[in-house]
N, C-alpha and C positions, 0 to 999 in steps of 0.2 A: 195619646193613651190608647192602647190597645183592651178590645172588646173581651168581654170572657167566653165568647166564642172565638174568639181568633186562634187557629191551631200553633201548636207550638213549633218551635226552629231548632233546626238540627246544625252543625256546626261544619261546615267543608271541610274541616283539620286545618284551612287557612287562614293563618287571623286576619290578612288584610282583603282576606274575599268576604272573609265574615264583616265584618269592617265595613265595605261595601254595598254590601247587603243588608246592613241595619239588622245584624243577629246571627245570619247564615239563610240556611234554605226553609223553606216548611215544610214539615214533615209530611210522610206519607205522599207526593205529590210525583210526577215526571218530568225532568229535564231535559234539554237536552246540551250537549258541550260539543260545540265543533269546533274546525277550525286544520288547515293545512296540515301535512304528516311534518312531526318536528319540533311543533306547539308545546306540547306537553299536555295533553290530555289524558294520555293512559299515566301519567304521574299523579296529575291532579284527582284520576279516580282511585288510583293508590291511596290517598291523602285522605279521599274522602269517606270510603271504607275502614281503613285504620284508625280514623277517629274514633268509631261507633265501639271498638275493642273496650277501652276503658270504661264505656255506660254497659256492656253484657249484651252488644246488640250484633249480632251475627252479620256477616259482611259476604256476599257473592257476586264474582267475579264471572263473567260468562263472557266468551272472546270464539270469536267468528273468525280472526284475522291475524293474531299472534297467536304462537304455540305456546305450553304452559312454560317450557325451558325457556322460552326468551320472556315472558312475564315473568320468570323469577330468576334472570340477570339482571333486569330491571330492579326487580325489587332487593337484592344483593350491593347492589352497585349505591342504594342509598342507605344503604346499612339499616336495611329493615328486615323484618319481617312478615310469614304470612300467618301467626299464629292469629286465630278467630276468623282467619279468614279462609273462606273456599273459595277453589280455582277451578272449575268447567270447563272444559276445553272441548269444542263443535267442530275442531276440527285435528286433525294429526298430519304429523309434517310427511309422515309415507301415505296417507290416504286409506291405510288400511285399520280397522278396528284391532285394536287390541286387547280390550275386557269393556266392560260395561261403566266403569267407574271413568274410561276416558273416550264419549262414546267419538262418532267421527262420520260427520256428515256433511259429503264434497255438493259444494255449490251449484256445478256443473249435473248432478245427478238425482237431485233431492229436491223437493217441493217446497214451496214456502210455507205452508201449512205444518207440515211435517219438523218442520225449526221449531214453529212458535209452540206447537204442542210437546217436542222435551224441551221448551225451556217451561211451561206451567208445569211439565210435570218435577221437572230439579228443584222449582221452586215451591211448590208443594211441599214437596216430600221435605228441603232444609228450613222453610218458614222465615227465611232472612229478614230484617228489617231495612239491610240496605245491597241493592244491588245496583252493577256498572254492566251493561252491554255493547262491548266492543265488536266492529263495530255497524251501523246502517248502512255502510255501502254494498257488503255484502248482503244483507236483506232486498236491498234494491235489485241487487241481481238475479238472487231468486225470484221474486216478485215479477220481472218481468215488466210490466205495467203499473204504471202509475194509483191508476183506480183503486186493484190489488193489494197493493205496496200499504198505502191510505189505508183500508180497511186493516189489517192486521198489524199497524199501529194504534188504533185506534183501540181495536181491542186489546191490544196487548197493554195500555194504558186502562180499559177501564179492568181488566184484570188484577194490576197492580195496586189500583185505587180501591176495591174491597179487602186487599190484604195491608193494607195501611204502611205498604214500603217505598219509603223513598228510592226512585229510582235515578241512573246517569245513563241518559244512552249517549255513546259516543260517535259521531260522524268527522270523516275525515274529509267531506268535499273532493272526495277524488272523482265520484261517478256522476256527480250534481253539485251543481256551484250553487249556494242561497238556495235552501226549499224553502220557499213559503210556506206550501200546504205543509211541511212538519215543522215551523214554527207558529202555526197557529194552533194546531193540538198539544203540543210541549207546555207545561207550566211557566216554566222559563226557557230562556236560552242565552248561554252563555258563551260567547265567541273568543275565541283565540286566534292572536296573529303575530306574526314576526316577518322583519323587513331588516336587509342586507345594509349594511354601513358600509362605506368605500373603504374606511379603514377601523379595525377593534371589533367588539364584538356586536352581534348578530341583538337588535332591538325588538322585546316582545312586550307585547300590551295582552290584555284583557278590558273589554267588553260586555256589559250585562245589555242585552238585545233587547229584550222583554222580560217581565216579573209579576205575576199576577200577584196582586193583593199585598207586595213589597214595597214599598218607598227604599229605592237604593239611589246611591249617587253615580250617573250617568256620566256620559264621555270615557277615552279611552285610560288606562290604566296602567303604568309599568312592572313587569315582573321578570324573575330570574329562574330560570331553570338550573341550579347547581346540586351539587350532593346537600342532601338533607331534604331534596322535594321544593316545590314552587316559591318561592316569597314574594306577595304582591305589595307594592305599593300606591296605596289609593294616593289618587288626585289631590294635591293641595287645595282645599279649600277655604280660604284665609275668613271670610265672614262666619265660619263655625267657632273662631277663636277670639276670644278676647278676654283681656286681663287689666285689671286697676294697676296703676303705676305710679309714681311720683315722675315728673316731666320737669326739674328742677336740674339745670346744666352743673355735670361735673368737670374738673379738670383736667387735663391733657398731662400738668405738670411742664406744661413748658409757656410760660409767662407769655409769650410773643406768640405765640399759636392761639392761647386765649383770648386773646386782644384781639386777633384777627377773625376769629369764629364769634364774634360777639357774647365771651363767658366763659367757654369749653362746646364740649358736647353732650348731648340733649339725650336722653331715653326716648325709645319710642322713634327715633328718626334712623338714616341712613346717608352715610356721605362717601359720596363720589370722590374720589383721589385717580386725580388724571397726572400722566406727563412722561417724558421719552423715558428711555429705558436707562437705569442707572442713576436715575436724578434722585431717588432716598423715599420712591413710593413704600418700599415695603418696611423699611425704616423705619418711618414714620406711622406707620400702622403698628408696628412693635410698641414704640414709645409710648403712644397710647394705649395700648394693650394693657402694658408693665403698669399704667398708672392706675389702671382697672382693679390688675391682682393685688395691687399695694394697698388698697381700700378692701379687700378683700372679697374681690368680685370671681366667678366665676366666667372664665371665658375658652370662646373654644377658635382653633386659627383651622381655618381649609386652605390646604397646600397645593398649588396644582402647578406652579410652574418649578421650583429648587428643593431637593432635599431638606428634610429636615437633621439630617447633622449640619449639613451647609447654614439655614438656619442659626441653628443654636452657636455655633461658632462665628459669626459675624456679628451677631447678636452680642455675642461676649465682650467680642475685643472692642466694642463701642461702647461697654463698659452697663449694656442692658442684660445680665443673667437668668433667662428661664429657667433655667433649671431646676432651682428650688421651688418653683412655683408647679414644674410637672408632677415632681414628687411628691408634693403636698395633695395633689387631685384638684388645684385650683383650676390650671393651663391643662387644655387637651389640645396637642395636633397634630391632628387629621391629614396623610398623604391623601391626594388624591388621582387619580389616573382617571382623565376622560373619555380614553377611549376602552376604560373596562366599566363603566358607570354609568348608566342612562342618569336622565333630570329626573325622572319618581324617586329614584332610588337617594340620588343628592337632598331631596326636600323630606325625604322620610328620616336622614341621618341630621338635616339640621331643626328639626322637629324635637329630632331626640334628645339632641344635645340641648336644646332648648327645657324639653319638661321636662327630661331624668338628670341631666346635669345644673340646671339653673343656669345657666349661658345666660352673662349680664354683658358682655361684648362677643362679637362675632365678625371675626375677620373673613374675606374671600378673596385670596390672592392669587390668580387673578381672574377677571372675569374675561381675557382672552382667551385663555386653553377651558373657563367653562363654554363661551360660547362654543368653541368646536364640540361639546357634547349634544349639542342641541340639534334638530333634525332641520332645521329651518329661521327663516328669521318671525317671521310671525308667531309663531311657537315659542322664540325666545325672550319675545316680550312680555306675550302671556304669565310666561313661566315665573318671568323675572317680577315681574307685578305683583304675580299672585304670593310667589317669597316675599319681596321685600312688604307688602301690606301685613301679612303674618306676624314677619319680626318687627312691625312697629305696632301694632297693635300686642306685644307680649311683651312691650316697653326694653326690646334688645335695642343698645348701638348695633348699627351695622358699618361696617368699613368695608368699601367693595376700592379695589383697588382695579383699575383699566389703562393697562400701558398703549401709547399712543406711537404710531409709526415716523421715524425722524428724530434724530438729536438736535439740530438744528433747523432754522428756514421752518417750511411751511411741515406742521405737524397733525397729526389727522389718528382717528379713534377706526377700529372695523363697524362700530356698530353706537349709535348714538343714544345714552340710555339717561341724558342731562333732566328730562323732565320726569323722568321715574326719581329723583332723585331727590332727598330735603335740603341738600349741603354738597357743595361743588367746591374742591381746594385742587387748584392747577399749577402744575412745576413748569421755570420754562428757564433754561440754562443760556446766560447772559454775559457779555463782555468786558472788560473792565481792565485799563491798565495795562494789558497784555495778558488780564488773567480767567480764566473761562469759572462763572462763578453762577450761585442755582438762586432762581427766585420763587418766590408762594407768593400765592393771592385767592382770595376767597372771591368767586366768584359768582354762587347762589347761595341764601340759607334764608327757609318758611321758617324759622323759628326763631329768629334775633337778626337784632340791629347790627350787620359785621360788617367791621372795617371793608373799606371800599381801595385799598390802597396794595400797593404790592413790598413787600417788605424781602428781604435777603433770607434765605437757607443755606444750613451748613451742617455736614455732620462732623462733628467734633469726637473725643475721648470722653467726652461726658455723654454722650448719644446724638441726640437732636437739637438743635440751636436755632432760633429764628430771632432775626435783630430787628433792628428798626424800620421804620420806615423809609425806604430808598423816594428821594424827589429828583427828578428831573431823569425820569425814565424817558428812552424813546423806541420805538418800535414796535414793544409789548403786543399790539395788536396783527401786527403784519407778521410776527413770528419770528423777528429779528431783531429780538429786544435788547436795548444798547443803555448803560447806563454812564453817564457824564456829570454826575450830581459830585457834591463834596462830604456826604453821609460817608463815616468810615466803616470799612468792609469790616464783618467776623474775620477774626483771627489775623489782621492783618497788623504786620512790623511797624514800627511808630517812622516817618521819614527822618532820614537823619539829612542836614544840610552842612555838605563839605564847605569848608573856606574854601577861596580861591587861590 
């Protein structure tokens, strides 16, 4: 609960900075925003300006370091506008003055004193309530010295703070790597960075450094520089959410899958579906799916390895039709491309899907092309933890499907995610007769007594088929599972015995 002295909060035009921030900035106050040229700072102070248009709050732009023409390609390029806002320009791209309205004053020849005095006096005379000054490196040059530099920030912030505007000054870290000494006079500071991928797009975070008198939520942050200006996505934080559920196992709709899972599957959990490639992982994630919408659940599928016509047409002739379920707005699915999508940005979509859609199943297929979005493996588990606790605690199924390297013989996962896991069902393609044929076995589940046995898979015309229990397995464990038992196969011809 906030004091009724606590000053009020102004909005960055970001929702997920505001977000971050637990409201936005506080008003009247000095920030500061740096961070590499490329970041997106002079967007962000776009963003943050323009917001102020709709409350009648005058917005100035004052720029040391771009010319007005290239601040308004910028601001052209996001389909904006500079109405309510004025544009100041200290400097011209001939160096020469051309009237008073655009004055011009080169770094190399002009005092530092003589800067800060028209910028009090522009801001005098327009009375802004929110202004951006692009950017301190250029100040630093002026300045000379350190000592210098220090004092006419210092004033220039207690200046600011009599006229009650919130200010952004911008640093690009080109002339000085980390100022301390200007992060201890800034109200806040807000960091920007971005880091090269070997392949896809360019990964940018945000950083809140410091925040006086803010409770925001810390650590790095993913965001996207595209038309329309920044969109940040805050941090998953799975212990801010939780929701009453019913935790009562529903059906799969496939009799011999329930059997094996001890009931069906649970709310609130998350199961692992492993095994080589082709064996009926995503299949069988369908099947389930389809039994979801049929109860008339709401679910959403992420796609990252096959098209979704591919999908939907496979899906068909196995006699399981999405379609009418897309139409209805039951089924949402989501392409996905890892290398255009950081993990903020995946956790903000299945967030979504989750509170605006009611998402009562959620497929991720697969979670090989997700791990290559990730920057690291430590990071991946993080990330994945802190997802999969979210969606159990918001009582979603999750279905994470992870294909494993090898058809046969010894098979193996890129990344080992069994104990993040409530429910482990493993495929492993088996011998028989002469005929190469698929098995299931449930091999963990925190939530039920599940069969301990490995039973026959088959995809049929009817979709998914799981038979009996196979006895007299052998290999199962060494990866060369061999079966010799007399349990009759799915789908197999009755023996006919010729006379002699």
């Amino acid at each position: 609960m906030f004091s009724d002295d606590a000053p009020p909060r102004t909005s960055t035009g970001i929702a997920g900075l505001d977000a971050i921030l637990g409201g936005g900035l506080t008003e009247g106050r000095l920030y500061l925003v740096e961070g590499s040229p490329g970041t997106g700072k002079t967007t962000l102070a776009l963003q943050f300006l323009r917001a102020g248009v709709p409350r009648g709050e005058l917005g100035l732009y004052i720029t040391l370091s771009e010319t007005a023409h290239e601040l308004r390609t910028v601001v052209a390029s996001h389909g904006w506008t500079l109405d309510g806002i004025e544009l100041y320009e200290l400097v011209s791209e001939l160096g020469l003055a051309a009237d008073e309205k655009q004055s011009v004053l080169l770094p190399s020849e002009i005092e530092l004193g003589e800067t800060i005095k028209r910028v009090v006096e522009i801001v005098e005379r327009l009375n802004p309530a929110r202004v951006v000054f692009d950017s301190l490196s250029e100040m630093r040059l002026l300045a000379g010295e350190p000592l210098r530099y220090r004092r006419q920030i210092l004033a220039l912030k207690h200046f600011f703070s009599n006229r009650k505007s919130t200010v952004l000054l911008l640093d690009d870290k080109t002339t000085h790597e980390g100022d301390a000494q200007l992060h201890s006079i800034a109200h806040g500071v807000i960091s920007l960075s971005q880091s090269e991928q070997e392949f896809g797009i360019e990964r940018r975070r945000v950083r809140i450094v410091k925040m006086r008198g803010i409770k925001y939520q810390g650590g790095s942050h993913d965001f996207v520089l595209d038309t329309g200006g920044l969109r940040v996505y805050p941090r998953l934080v799975a212990a801010q959410h939780h929701t009453e559920f019913q935790a009562a196992a529903v059906s799969t709709d496939t009799p011999g899958l329930d059997a094996l899972l001890g009931g069906g599957l649970f709310p609130g959990t998350n199961t692992l579906i492993t095994g080589p490639s082709g064996i009926g992982k995503t299949t069988t994630a369908v099947s389930c799916m389809l039994a979801a919408l049929r109860r008339g659940e709401h679910a959403t599928y992420f796609l990252f390895d096959e098209g979704i016509a591919t999908l939907l047409s496979r899906s068909a002739s196995l006699g399981m039709d999405l379609q009418p379920y897309i139409e209805s707005g039951l089924l949402s699915l989501v392409q996905i491309d890892p290398a255009e999508m950081s993990p903020g940005e995946f956790a903000a979509r299945t967030v979504d899907a989750v509170q605006r859609n009611k998402t009562g199943m959620l497929v991720i297929d697969s979670l090989n092309a997700y791990i290559q979005a990730m920057p690291g493996q430590a990071f991946l588990m993080l990330h994945v933890h802190e997802l999969l606790t979210y969606l159990n605690q918001q009582g979603v199924i999750t279905l994470l499907l992870l294909g494993q390297h090898g058809l046969v013989g010894e098979v193996r996962s890129d990344v080992d995610l069994s104990y993040l896991s409530d429910v482990i069902l493993t495929y492993r393609f088996f011998e028989t007769a002469g005929e190469v044929r698929s098995a299931l076995a449930c091999l963990k589940s925190r939530v039920a007594p599940h069969e301990r046995t490995i039973r026959e898979f088959r995809l049929g015309p009817r979709g998914v088929e799981v038979g009996e229990t196979l006895a007299d397995f052998e290999g199962i464990m060494a990866g060369l599972p061999n079966y010799r038992g007399k349990t009759p196969m799915l789908g197999a011809r009755p023996r006919v015995d010729r006379a002699p």
